[in-house]
C-alpha positions as a Python dict, from the first residue, in 0.01 Angstrom:
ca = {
    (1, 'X'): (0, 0, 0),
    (2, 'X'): (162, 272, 194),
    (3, 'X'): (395, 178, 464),
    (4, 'X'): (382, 329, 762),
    (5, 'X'): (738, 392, 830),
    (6, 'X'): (1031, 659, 732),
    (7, 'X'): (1020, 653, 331),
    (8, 'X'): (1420, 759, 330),
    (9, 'X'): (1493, 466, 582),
    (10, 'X'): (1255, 217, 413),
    (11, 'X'): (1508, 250, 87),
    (12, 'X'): (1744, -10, 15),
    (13, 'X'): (2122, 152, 98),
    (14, 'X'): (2399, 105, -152),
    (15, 'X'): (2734, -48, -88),
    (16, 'X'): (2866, 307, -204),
    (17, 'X'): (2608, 460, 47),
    (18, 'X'): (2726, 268, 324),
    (19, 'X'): (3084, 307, 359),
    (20, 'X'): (3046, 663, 315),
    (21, 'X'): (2798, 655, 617),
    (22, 'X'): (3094, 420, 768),
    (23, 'X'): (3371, 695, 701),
    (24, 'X'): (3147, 961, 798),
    (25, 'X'): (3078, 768, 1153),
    (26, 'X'): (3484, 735, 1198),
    (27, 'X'): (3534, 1095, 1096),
    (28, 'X'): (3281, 1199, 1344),
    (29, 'X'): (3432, 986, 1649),
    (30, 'X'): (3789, 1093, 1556),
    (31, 'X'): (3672, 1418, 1609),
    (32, 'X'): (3484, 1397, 1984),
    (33, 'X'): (3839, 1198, 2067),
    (34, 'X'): (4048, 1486, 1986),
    (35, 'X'): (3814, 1753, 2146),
    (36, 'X'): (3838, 1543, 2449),
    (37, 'X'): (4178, 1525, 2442),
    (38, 'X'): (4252, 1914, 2385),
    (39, 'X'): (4004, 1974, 2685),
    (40, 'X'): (4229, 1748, 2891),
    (41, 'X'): (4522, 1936, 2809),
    (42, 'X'): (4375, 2268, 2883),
    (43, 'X'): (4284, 2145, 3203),
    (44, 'X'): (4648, 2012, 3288),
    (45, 'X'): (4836, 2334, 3159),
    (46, 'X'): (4570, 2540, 3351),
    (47, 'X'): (4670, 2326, 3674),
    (48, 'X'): (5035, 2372, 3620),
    (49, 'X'): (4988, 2713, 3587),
    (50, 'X'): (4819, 2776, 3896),
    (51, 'X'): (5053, 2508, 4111),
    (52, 'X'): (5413, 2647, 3929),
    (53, 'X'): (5442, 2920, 4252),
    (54, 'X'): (5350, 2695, 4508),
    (55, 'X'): (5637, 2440, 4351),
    (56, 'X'): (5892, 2690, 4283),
    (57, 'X'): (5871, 2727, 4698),
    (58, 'X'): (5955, 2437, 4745),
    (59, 'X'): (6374, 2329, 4832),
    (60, 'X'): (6528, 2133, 4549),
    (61, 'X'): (6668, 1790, 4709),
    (62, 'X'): (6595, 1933, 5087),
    (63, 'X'): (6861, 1731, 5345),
    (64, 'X'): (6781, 1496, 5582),
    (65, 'X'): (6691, 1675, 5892),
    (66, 'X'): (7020, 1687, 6128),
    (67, 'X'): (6980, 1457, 6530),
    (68, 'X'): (6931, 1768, 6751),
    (69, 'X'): (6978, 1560, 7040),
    (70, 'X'): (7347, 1526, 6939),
    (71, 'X'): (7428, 1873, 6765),
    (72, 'X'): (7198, 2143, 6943),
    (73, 'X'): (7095, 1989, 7304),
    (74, 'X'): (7208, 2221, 7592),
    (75, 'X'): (7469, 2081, 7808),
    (76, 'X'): (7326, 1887, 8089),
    (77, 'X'): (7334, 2078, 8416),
    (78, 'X'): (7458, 1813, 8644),
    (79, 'X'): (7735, 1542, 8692),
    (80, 'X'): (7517, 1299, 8701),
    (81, 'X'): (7338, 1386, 8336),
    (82, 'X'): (7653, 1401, 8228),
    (83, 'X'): (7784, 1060, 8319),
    (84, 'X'): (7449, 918, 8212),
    (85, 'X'): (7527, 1040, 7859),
    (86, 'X'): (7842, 898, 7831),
    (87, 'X'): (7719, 565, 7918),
    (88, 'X'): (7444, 597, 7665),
    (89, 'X'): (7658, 683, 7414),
    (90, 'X'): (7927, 398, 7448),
    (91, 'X'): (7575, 168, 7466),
    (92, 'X'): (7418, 287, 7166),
    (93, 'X'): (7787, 279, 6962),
    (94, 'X'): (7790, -98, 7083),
    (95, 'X'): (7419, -172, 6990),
    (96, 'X'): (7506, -77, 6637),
    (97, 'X'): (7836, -244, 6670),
    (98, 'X'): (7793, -516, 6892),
    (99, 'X'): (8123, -756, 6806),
    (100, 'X'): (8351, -413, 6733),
    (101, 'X'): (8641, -419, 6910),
    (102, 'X'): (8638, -69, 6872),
    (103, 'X'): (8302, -28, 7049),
    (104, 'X'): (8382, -285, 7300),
    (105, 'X'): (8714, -36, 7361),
    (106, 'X'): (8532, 225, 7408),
    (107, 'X'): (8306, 103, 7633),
    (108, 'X'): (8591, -71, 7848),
    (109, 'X'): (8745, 293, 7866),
    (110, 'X'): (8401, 509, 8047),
    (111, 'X'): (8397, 244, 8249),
    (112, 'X'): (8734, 269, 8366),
    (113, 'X'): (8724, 643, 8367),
    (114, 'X'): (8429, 626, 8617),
    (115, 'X'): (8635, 348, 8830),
    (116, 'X'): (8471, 87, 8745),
    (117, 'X'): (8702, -147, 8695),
    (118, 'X'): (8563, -432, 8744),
    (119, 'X'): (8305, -373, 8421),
    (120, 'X'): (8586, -215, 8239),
    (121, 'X'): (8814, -565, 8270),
    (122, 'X'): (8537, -752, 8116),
    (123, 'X'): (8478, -518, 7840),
    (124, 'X'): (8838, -542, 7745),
    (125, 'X'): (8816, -910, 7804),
    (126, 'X'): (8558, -932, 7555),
    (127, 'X'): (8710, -702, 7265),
    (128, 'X'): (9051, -933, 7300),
    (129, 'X'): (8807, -1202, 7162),
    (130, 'X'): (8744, -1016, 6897),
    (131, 'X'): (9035, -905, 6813),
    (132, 'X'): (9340, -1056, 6986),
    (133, 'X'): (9609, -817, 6916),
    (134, 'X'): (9474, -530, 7071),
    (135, 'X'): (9689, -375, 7273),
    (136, 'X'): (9524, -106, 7411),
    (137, 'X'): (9273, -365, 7577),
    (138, 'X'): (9567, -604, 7715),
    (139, 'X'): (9676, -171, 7808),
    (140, 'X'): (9394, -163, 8034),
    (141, 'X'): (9379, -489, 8177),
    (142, 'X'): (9752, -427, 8265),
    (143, 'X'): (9712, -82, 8430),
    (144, 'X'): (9383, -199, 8596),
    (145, 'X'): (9647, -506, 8763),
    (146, 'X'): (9845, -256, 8879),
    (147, 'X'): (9624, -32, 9022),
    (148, 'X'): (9510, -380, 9234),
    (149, 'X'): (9865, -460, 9325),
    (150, 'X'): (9876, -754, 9111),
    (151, 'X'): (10233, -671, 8979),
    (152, 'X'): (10306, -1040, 8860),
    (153, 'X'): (10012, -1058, 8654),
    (154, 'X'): (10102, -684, 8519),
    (155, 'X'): (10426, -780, 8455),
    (156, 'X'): (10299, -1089, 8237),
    (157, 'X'): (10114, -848, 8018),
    (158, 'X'): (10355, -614, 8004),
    (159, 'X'): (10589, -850, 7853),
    (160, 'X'): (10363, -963, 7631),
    (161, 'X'): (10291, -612, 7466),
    (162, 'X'): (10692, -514, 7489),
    (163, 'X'): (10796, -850, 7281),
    (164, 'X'): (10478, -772, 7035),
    (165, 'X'): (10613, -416, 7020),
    (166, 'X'): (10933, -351, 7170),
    (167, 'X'): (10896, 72, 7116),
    (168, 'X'): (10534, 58, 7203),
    (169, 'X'): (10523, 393, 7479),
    (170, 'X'): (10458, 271, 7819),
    (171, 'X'): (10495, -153, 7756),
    (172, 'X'): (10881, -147, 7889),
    (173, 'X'): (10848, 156, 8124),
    (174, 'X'): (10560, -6, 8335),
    (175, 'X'): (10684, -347, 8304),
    (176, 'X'): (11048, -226, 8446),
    (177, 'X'): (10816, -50, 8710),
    (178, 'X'): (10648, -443, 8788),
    (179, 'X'): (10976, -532, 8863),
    (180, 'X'): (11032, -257, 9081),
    (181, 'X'): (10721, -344, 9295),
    (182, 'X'): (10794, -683, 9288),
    (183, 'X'): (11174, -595, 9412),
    (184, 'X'): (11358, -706, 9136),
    (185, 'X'): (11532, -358, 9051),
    (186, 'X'): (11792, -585, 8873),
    (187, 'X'): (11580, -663, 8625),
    (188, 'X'): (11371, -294, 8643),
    (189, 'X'): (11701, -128, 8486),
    (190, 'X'): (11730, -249, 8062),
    (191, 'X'): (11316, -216, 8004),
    (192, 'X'): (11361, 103, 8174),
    (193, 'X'): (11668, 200, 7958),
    (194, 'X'): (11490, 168, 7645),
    (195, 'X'): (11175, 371, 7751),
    (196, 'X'): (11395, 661, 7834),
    (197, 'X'): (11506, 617, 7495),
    (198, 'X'): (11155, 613, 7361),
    (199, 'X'): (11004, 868, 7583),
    (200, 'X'): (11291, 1105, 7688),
    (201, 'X'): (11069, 1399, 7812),
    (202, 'X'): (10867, 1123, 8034),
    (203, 'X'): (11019, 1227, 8416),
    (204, 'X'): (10840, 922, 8539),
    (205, 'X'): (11047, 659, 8380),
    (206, 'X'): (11382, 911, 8446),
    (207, 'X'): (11285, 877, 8819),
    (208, 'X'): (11215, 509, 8809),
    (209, 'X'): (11533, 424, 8650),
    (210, 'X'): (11705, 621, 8922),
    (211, 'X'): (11488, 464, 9206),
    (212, 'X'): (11603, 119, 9007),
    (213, 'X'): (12002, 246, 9025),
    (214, 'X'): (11943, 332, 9387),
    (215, 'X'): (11829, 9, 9528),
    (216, 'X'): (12152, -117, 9337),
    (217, 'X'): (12360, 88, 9527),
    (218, 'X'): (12453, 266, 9221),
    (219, 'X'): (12433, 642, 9390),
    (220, 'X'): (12587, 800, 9080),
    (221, 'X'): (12368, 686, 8832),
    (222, 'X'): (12081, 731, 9049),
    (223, 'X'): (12177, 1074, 9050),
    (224, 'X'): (12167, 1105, 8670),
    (225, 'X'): (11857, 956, 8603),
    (226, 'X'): (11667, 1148, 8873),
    (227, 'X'): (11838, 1495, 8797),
    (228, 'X'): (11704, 1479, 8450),
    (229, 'X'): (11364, 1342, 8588),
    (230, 'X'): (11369, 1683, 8800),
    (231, 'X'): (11478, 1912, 8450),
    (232, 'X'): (11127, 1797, 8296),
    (233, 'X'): (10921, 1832, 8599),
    (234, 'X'): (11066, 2011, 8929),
    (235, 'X'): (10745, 2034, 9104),
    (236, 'X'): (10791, 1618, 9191),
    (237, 'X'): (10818, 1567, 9511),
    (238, 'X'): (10964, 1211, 9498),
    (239, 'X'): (11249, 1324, 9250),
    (240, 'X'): (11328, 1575, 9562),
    (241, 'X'): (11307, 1254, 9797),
    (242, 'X'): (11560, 1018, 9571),
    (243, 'X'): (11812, 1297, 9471),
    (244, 'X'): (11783, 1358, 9902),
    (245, 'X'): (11857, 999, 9934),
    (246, 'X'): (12146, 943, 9699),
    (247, 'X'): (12306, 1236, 9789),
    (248, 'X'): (12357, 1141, 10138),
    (249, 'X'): (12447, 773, 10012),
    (250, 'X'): (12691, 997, 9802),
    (251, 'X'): (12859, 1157, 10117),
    (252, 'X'): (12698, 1505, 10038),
    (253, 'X'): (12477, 1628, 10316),
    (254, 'X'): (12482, 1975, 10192),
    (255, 'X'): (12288, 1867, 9821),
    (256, 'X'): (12084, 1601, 10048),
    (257, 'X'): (11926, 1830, 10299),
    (258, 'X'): (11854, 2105, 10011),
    (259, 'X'): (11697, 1814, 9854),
    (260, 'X'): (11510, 1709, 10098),
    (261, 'X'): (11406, 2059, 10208),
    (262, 'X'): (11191, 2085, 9890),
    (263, 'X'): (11075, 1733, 9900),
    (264, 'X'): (10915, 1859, 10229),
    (265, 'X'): (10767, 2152, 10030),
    (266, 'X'): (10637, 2032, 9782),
    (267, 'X'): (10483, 1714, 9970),
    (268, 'X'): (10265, 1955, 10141),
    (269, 'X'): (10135, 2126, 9810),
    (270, 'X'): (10061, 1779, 9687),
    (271, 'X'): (9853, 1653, 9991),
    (272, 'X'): (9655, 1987, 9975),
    (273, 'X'): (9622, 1926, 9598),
    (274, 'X'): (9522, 1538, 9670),
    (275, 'X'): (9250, 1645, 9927),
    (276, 'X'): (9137, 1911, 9631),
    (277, 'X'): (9158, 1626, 9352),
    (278, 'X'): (8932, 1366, 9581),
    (279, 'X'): (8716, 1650, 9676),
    (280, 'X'): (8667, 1693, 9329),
    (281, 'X'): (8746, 1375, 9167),
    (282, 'X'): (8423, 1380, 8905),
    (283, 'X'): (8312, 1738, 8922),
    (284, 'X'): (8170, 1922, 8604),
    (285, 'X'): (8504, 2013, 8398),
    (286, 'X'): (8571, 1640, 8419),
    (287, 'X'): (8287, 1498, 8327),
    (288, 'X'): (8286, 1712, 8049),
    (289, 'X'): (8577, 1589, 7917),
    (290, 'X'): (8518, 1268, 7985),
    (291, 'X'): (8204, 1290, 7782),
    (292, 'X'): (8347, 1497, 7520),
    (293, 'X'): (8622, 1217, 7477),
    (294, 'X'): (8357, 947, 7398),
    (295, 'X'): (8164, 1114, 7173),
    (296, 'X'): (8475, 1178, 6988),
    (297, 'X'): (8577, 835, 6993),
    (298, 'X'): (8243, 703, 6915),
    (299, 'X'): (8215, 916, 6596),
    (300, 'X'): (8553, 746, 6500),
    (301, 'X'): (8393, 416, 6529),
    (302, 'X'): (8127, 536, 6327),
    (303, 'X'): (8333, 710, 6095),
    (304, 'X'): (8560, 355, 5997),
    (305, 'X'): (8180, 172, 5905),
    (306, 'X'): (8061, 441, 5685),
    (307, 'X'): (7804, 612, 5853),
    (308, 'X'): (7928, 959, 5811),
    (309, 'X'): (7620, 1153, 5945),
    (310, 'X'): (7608, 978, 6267),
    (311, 'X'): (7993, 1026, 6338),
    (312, 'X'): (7940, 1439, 6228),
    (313, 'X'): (7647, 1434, 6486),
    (314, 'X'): (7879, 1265, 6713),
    (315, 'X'): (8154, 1516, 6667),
    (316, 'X'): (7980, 1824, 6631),
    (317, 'X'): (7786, 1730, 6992),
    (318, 'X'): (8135, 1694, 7098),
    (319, 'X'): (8210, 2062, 6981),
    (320, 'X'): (7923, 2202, 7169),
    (321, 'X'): (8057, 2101, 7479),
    (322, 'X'): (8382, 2221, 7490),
    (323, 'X'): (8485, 2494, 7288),
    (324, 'X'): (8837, 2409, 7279),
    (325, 'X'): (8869, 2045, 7226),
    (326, 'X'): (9097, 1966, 6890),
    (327, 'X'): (9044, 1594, 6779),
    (328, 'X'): (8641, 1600, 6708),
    (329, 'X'): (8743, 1964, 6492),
    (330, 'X'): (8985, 1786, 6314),
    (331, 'X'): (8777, 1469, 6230),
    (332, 'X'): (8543, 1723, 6126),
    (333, 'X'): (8737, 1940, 5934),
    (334, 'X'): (8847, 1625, 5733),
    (335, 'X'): (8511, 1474, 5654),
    (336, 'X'): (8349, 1846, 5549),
    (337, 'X'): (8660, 1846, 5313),
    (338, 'X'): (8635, 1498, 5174),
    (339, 'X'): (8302, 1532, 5129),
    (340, 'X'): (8337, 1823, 4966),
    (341, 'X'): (8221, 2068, 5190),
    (342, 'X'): (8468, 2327, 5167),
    (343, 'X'): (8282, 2627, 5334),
    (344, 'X'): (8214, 2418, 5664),
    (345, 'X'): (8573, 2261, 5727),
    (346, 'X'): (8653, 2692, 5696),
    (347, 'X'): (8411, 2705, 5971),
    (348, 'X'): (8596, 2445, 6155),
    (349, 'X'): (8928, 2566, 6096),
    (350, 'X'): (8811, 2919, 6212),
    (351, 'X'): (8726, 2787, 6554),
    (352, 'X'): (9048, 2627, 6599),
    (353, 'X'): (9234, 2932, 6528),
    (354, 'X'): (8962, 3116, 6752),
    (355, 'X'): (9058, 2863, 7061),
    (356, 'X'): (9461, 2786, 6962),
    (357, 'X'): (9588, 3127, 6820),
    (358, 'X'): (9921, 3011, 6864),
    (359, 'X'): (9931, 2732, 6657),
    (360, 'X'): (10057, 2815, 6337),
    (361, 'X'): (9920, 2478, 6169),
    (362, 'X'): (9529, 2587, 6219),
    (363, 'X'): (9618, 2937, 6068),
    (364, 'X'): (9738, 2684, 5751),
    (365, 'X'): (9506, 2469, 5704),
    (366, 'X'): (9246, 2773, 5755),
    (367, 'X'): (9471, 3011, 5425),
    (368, 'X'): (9476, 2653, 5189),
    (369, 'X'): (9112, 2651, 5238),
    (370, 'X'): (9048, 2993, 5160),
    (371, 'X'): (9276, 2973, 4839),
    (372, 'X'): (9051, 2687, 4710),
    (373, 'X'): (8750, 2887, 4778),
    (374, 'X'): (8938, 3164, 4607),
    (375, 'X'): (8907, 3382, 4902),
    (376, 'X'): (9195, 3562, 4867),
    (377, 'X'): (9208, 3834, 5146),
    (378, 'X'): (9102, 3552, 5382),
    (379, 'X'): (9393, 3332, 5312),
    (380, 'X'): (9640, 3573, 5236),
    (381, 'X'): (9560, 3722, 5632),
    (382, 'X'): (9551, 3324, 5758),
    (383, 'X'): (9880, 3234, 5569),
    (384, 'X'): (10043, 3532, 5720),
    (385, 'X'): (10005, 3468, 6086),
    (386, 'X'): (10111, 3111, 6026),
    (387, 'X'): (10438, 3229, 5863),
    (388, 'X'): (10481, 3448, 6201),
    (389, 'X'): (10420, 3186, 6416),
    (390, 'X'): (10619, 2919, 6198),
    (391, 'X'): (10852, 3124, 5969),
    (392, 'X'): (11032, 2808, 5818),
    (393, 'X'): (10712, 2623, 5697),
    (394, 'X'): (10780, 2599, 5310),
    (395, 'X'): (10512, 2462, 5264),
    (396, 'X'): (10307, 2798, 5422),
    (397, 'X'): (10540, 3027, 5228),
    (398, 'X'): (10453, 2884, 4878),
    (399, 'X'): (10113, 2884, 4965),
    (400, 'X'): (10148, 3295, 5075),
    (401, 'X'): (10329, 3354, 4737),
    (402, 'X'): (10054, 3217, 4574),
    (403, 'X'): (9807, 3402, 4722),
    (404, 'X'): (9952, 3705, 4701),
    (405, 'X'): (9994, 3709, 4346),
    (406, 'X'): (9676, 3618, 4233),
    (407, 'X'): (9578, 3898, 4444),
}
């Protein structure tokens, strides 16, 4: 009997028979693998080809985008924008820094500088916690006692900073001065004496030490000490006033009424000038400055805890508003070389020498950068105007030697 199904199927396979059908299978699979896996490739390379333009476009390692709103934002048009910029600055640095000493300085200082004194004490009061030996804070609460007419407690702090630091500027000058208000010229004269010798272009402490010799009755001395105080800076009317005064303790009428001749002078040049000064105590040119100064100091801050960007922001916001400030160009300057950036601290230099062309140490630093960029012409032309402005700089004359002969 017949079957009724596939003859060729209904025979028995052979072991041999099956594991060729069993290779044959494998052989057969391997082969729809690999096609599949060619086709994938072709379809990759085919979308690399057509993307390759589109990523050649594209920046390598593009740099994090810049803070416009400390770099490139126009200078505010009024006082008022201006001094609101300062605070926010100083408030910001002290947000990121809010135990800094540095910060709380900082902040202590705009509000002094805006006469707030009041805020600016407790600012300083607060950074002395954090750091006890500060003297520019135990500075400011000093200076902000004597503006009150609290000499004592001046005096106190004075001392304080002058046994801490006995050539510290200012510490034995003002505390001498203490004593002065307080009518002890006895004890005015030795701190006074040794800030002359500290600061001898200051007129102020010449003509305090004189005013000290005078209520001594020492006419002579008094003389000295306010005759160099007039050599620095002529234009003082109180010099005019003392010399006027111990001249005529002196027995010379004829030097005391010249004297006092150009104390009267001058006194009314200085009350026109106060009346100016008051009339424009915070006008534009100051508040510029007075902003410029704290975004300088701020990127400091920022600078000593590593965040470099923020303190270049800082700085180069700084730049922007005035033109001819030096201390944010020179922090700059330094960080654009340290970090390597050769061609910008050029830039730098370049406005320095644009602003100061008589300073023969921007021309300098300007030539040395050029060498290292082996821009020859560049620092050979920078090199030479700092030799003409400083001819005995070595250190410049190597450098032009160098130049010159690589040239």
């Amino acid at each position: 009997m017949k079957t009724l199904d596939n003859p060729e199927r209904s025979q028995p396979i052979s072991r041999s028979a099956s594991s060729n059908y069993v290779r044959l299978s494998r052989e057969g699979n391997g082969r729809i693998v690999l096609l599949c896996v060619l086709v994938l490739v072709a379809i990759v390379g085919v979308a690399i080809v057509v993307m390759l333009p589109e990523v050649s476009k594209a920046p390598p390692n593009p740099e994090p985008a810049t803070q416009p709103d400390t770099q490139t934002a126009d200078v505010p048009s009024t006082e008022e924008e201006l001094e609101a910029e300062t605070f926010d600055v100083a408030e910001k640095l002290l947000e990121a820094f809010p135990i800094s000493a540095d910060a709380l300085n900082l902040m202590a200082n705009v509000h002094n500088q805006y006469d707030k004194t009041k805020e600016a004490a407790k600012w300083w009061r607060e950074s002395i916690k954090w750091a006890p030996g500060r003297v520019n804070a135990h500075r400011g609460l000093a200076m902000i006692a004597m503006k009150e007419g609290d000499y004592g407690k001046a005096a106190g702090i004075w001392e304080r900073i002058r046994k801490g630091n006995p050539k510290h500027p200012d510490a034995n000058g003002r505390y001498g001065e203490a004593m002065l208000e307080m009518g002890k010229p006895e004890e005015a004269v030795e701190p006074l004496e040794k800030e002359v010798r500290i600061s001898p272009k200051n007129a102020d402490y010449h003509f305090l030490l004189g005013r000290a010799h005078l209520q001594l009755g020492q006419y002579a001395k008094a003389v000295e000490c306010y005759m160099k105080a007039y050599e620095i800076s002529p234009s003082d009317s109180r010099t005019c006033y003392g010399l006027s005064a111990a001249y005529a303790r002196l027995g010379q009428p004829g030097k005391a009424a010249e004297m006092r001749k150009k104390f009267q002078a001058l006194r009314s040049e200085e009350n026109a000038s106060v009346s100016e000064r008051r009339r424009t105590t915070f006008n534009r040119e100051w508040t510029i400055q007075t902003l410029t100064r704290t975004l300088t100091g701020a990127g400091i801050v920022y600078r000593r805890n590593r965040k470099f960007k923020k303190a270049e922001n800082h700085w180069l916001r700084a730049a922007v508003l005035d033109p001819k400030t030096r201390i944010c160009r020179h922090e700059l300057a330094a960080l654009y070389v340290q970090q390597g950036r050769k061609d910008k601290a050029v830039e730098i230099c370049r406005q320095l020498q644009k602003a100061h062309p008589k300073v023969a140490d921007y021309h300098k630093r300007a030539g040395l950068l050029h060498e290292e960029l082996k821009q020859w012409d560049l620092a050979e032309a920078a090199l030479k105007k700092a030799l003409e402005l400083a001819p005995d700089d070595e250190k410049t004359r190597e450098a032009y030697r160098r130049v010159r002969e690589r040239r």
